[in-house]
C-alpha positions in Angstrom: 49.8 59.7 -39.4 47.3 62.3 -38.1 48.3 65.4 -36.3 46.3 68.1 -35.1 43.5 67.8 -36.5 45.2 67.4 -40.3 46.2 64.4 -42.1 49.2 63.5 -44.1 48.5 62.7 -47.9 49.1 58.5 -48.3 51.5 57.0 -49.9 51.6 55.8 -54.0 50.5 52.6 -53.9 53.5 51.7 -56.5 55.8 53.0 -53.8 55.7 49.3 -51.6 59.6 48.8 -51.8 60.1 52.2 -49.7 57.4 50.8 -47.3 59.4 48.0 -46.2 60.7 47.9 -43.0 64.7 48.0 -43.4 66.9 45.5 -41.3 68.8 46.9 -38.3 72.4 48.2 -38.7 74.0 45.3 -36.9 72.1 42.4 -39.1 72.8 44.6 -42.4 76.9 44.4 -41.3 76.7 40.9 -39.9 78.3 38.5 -42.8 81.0 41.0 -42.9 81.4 40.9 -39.5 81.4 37.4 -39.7 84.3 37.4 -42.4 86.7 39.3 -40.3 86.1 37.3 -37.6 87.1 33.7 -39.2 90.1 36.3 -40.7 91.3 37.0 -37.1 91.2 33.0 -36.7 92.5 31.6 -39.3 96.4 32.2 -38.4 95.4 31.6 -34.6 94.7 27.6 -35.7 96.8 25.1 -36.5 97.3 24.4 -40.5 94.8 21.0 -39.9 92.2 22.8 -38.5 91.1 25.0 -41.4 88.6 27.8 -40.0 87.6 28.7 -43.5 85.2 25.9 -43.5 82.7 28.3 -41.8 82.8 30.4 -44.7 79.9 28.7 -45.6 77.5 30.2 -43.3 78.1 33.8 -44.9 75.3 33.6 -48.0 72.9 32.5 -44.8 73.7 35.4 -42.8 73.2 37.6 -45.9 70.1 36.3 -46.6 68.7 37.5 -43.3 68.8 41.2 -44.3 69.6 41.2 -48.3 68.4 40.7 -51.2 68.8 37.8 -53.8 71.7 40.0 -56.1 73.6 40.8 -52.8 73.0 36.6 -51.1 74.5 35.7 -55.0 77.4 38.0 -54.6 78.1 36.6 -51.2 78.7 33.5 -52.2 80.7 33.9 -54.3 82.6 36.1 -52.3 82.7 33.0 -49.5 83.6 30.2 -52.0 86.9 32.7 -53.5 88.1 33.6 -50.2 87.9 29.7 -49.1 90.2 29.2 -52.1 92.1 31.9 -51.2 92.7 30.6 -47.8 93.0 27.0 -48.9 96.1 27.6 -51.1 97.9 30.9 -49.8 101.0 29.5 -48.1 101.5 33.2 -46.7 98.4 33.8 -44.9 97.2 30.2 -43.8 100.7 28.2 -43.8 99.5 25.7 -46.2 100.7 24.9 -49.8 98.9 25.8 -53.0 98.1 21.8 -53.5 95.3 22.3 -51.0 93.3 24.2 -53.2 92.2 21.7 -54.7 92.2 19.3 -52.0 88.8 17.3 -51.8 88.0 18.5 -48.4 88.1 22.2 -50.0 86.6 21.3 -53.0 84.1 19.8 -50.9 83.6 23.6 -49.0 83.1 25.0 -52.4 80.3 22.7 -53.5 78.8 23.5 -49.8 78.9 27.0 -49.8 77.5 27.6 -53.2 74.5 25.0 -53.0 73.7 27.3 -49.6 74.2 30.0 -51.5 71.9 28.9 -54.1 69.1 28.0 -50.7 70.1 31.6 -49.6 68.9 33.5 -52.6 65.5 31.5 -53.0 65.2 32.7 -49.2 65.8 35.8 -49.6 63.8 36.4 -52.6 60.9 34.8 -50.5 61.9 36.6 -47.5 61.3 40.1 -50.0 58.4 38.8 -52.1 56.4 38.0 -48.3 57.5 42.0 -46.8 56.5 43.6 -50.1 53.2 41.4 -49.7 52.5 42.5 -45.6 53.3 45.9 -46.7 50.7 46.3 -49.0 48.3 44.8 -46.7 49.6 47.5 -43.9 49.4 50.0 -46.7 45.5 49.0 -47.4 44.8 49.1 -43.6 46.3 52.1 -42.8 44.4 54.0 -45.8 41.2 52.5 -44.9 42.0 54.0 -41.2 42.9 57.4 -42.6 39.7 57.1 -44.4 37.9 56.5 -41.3 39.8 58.7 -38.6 38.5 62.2 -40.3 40.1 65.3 -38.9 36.8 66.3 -36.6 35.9 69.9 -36.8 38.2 72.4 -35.1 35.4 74.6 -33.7 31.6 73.3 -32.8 29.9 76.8 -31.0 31.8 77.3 -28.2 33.7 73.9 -28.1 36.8 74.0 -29.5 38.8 70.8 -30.3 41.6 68.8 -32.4 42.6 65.6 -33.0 45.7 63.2 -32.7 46.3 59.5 -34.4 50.2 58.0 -34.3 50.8 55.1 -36.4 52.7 52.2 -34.7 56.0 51.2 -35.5 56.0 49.4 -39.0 56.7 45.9 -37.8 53.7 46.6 -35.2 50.0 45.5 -36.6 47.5 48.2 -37.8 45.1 48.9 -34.8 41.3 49.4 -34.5 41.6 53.0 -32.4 38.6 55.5 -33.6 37.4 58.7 -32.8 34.5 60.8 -33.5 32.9 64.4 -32.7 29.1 65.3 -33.5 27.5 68.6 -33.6 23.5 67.8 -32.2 20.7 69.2 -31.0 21.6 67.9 -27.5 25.3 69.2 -27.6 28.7 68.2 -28.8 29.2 64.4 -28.5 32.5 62.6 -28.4 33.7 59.6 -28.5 36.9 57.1 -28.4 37.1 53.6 -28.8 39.8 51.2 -29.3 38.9 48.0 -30.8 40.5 44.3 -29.7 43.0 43.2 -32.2 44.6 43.8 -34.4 44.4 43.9 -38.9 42.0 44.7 -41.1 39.4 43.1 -38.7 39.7 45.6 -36.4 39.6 48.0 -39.2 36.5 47.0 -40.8 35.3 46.9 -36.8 35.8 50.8 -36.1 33.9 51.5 -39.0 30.8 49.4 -38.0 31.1 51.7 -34.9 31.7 54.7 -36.2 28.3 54.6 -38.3 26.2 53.2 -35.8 27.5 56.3 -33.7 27.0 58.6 -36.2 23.8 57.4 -37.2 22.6 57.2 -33.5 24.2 60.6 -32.0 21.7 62.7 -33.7 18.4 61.5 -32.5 18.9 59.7 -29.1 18.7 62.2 -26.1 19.6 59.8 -23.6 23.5 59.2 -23.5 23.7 55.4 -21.7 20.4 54.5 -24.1 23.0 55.9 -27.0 25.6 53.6 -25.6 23.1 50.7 -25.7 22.2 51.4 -29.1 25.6 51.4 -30.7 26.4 48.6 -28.2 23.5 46.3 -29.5 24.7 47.3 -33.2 27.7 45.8 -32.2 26.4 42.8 -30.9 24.5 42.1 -34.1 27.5 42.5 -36.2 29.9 40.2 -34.1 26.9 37.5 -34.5 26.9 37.4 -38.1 30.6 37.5 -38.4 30.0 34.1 -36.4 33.4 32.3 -34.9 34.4 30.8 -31.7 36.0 34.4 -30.3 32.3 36.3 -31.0 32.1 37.5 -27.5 36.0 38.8 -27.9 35.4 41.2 -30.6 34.6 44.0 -28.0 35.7 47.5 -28.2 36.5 49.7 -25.1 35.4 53.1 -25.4 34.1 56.8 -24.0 31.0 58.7 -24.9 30.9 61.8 -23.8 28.3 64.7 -24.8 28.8 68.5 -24.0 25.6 70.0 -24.0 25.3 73.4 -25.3 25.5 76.6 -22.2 25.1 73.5 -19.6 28.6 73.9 -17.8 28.4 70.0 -17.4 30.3 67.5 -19.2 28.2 63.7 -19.4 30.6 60.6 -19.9 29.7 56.9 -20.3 32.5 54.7 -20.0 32.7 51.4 -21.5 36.4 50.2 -20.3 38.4 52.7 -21.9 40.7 54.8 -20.1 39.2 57.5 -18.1 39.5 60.9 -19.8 41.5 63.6 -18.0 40.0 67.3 -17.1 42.4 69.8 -17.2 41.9 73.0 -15.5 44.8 76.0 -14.4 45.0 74.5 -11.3 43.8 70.8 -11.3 44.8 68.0 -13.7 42.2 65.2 -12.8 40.9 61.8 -14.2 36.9 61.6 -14.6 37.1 58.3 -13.1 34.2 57.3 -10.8 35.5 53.8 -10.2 32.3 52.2 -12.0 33.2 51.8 -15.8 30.4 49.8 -17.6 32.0 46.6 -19.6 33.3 46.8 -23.0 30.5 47.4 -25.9 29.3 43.9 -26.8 30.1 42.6 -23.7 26.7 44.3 -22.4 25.1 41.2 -21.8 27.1 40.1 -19.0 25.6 42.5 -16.9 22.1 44.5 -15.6 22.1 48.0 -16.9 25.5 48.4 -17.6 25.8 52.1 -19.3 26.2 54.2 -16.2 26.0 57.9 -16.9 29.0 60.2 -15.1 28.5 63.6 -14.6 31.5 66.4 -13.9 31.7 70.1 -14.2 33.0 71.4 -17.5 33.1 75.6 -17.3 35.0 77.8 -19.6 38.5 77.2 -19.5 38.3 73.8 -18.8 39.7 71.0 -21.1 39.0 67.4 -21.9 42.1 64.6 -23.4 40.2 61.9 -24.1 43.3 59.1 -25.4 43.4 55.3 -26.4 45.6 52.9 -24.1 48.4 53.5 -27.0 49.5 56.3 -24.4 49.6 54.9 -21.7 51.4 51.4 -22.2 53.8 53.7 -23.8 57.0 52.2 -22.7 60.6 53.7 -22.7 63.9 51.5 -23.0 63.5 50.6 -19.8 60.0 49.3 -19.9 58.4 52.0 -17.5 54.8 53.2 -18.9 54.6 56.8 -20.0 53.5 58.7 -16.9 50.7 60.6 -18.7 49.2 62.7 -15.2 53.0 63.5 -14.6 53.5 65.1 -18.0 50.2 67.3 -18.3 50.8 68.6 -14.6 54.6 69.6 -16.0 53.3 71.3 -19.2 50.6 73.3 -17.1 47.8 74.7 -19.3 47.2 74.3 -23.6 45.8 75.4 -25.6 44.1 72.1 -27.8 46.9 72.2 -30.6 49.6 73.2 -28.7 48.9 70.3 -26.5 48.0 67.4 -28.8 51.7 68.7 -30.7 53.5 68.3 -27.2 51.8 65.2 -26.5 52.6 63.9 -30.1 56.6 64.9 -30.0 56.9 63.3 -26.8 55.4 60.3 -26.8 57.8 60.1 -29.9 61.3 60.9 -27.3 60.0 58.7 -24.7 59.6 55.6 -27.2 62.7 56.6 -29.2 60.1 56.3 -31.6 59.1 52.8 -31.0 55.3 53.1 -30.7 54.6 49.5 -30.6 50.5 50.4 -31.0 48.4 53.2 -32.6 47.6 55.8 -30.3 44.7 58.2 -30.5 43.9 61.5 -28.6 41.0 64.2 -28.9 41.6 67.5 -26.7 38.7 69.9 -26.1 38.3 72.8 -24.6 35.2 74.8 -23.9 35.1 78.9 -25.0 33.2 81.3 -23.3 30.4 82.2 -24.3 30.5 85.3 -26.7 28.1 87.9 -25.7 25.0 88.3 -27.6 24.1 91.8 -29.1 21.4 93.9 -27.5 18.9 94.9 -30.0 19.3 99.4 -30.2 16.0 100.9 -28.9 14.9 103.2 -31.6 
């Protein structure tokens, strides 16, 4: 996870087991919740209607949240307490000559052979997380690899930089985020890429080079757009498929320029940004989004360029949709507008750290998608010397 700007070190890759995502509380405790409740039944039945039979279900529960060690010493656990039940006159009202009865000995041949199914599940069940871990582990490297801290000072534009990792049963995203020092001014931007995996990995990175390599030498901000939109393009048409027009990425250019007062914003389906000054919190929404990047073609000069004031003082959050379809236990969206007019004004850090902590509280830290956020702020300008007359 990223956090202002800095970046946790990753994980060992030997380190997978600690990577797995452990079972809840209630499906760890189930067999032996399970146990005591054919217990509590067993002296409620009549003597010919032996509860202990569904004893045998306990290695199957066990093999939902254990591992192959704990599934064996379940069963056997099951098949002694079915003997124990079968032949305790005190307990379940029936001589010791049922132990060995053949509908018992039956129940002990059951419960071990689904014992024996339980542990080759389990061990399966282990061998398959240990496997999607790694893959989560390789995708989420290759996204800290890509999602650089961006610098915290360009001139007078000062900014940091926020990326949450989803929950770990959640897919790895395709959110991105990038800031460029140019001849024309600062330029931002924030994308979030459809799906979901390594695909959507290897996706932000196509983007993040063409913008990189494009920032620096177009002046025109809708013709830099284009550019990185017809990169785009290009690369969904060799990938080839049947979904080629559904690898699109929403996103927000935006471009500072340097002593202009002015902040310039192409938006390509992504989430408006939001200008925060001491008395205004506002989306830079203008109602006229162009479509998603390589989803161009489906209309006439779609990069439309937005233009808003941006003075000293004045801040920009530009965010992926991760915080917005945050959702509490209730299922209401996280009222972003709500929370920045509370919090009044930030500085960059301090905000991106609020932001961060509670997203986390409102979730119960249950991100179910990666979330990204840039905050800038613009400086004033500091005074330039006077040359002394001599």
């Amino acid at each position: 996870m990223k956090r202002g700007g800095t970046e946790q070190e990753p994980e060992a890759p030997a380190a997978t087991w600690s990577r797995l995502p452990a079972p809840p509380a209630w499906l760890r405790w189930l067999p032996a919740l399970y146990v005591v409740a054919v217990l509590l039944l067993e002296p409620l039945t009549p003597v010919d209607w032996p509860v202990s039979f569904a004893l045998v279900a306990v290695p199957v529960l066990a093999a939902f949240a254990h591992g192959p060690v704990a599934v064996g010493a379940a069963t056997v656990f099951a098949v002694v307490l079915e003997g124990v039940l079968a032949g305790t006159p005190c307990c379940a009202g029936r001589s010791v000559g049922y132990l060995w009865d053949r509908h018992y000995v039956a129940s002990y041949i059951c419960t071990a052979l689904v014992g024996g199914l339980g542990t080759i599940v389990a061990a399966h069940r282990i061998r398959r997380e240990r496997t999607l871990a790694d893959v989560r582990y390789v995708a989420e490297t290759a996204q800290r690899v890509l999602l650089r801290p961006v610098p915290h000072r360009i001139g007078n534009v000062r900014m940091e930089s926020l990326y949450l990792s989803a929950a770990a049963e959640a897919r790895i995203g395709g959110d991105l985020y990038e800031a460029v020092p140019t001849r024309f001014g600062v330029r931002l931007l924030i994308g979030d890429v459809r799906g979901k995996g390594l695909l959507a990995v290897e996706t932000a990175a196509a983007m993040l080079g063409a913008f990189r390599e494009v920032a620096y030498d177009e002046p025109d901000l809708p013709a830099l757009a284009g550019r990185v939109d017809t990169s785009m393009s290009r690369r969904a048409a060799r990938l080839g498929g049947t979904e080629t027009v559904e690898r699109f990425v929403t996103a927000v250019f935006a471009e500072i320029p340097a002593g202009g007062r002015i902040v310039r914003i192409v938006n390509c389906g992504h989430p408006p940004p939001v200008c925060l000054r001491v008395d205004e919190v506002r989306e830079l929404d203008s109602g006229r989004p162009a479509p998603p990047l390589n989803l161009g073609m489906l209309v006439e000069d779609p990069f439309r360029l937005d233009t808003y004031p941006f003075g000293p003082g004045d801040q920009l959050l530009l965010y992926t949709d991760g915080v917005t379809e945050t959702r509490d236990a209730d299922g209401t969206f996280y009222p972003l507008l709500e929370r920045l007019r509370a919090w009044g004004p930030l500085e960059p850090k301090a905000l991106l750290e609020r932001l961060h902590d509670d997203l986390l509280a409102f979730s119960q830290n249950g991100l179910k998608d990666d979330t990204a956020a840039l905050a800038v702020c613009l400086l004033p300008e500091e005074p330039r010397e006077q040359p002394s007359a001599d």
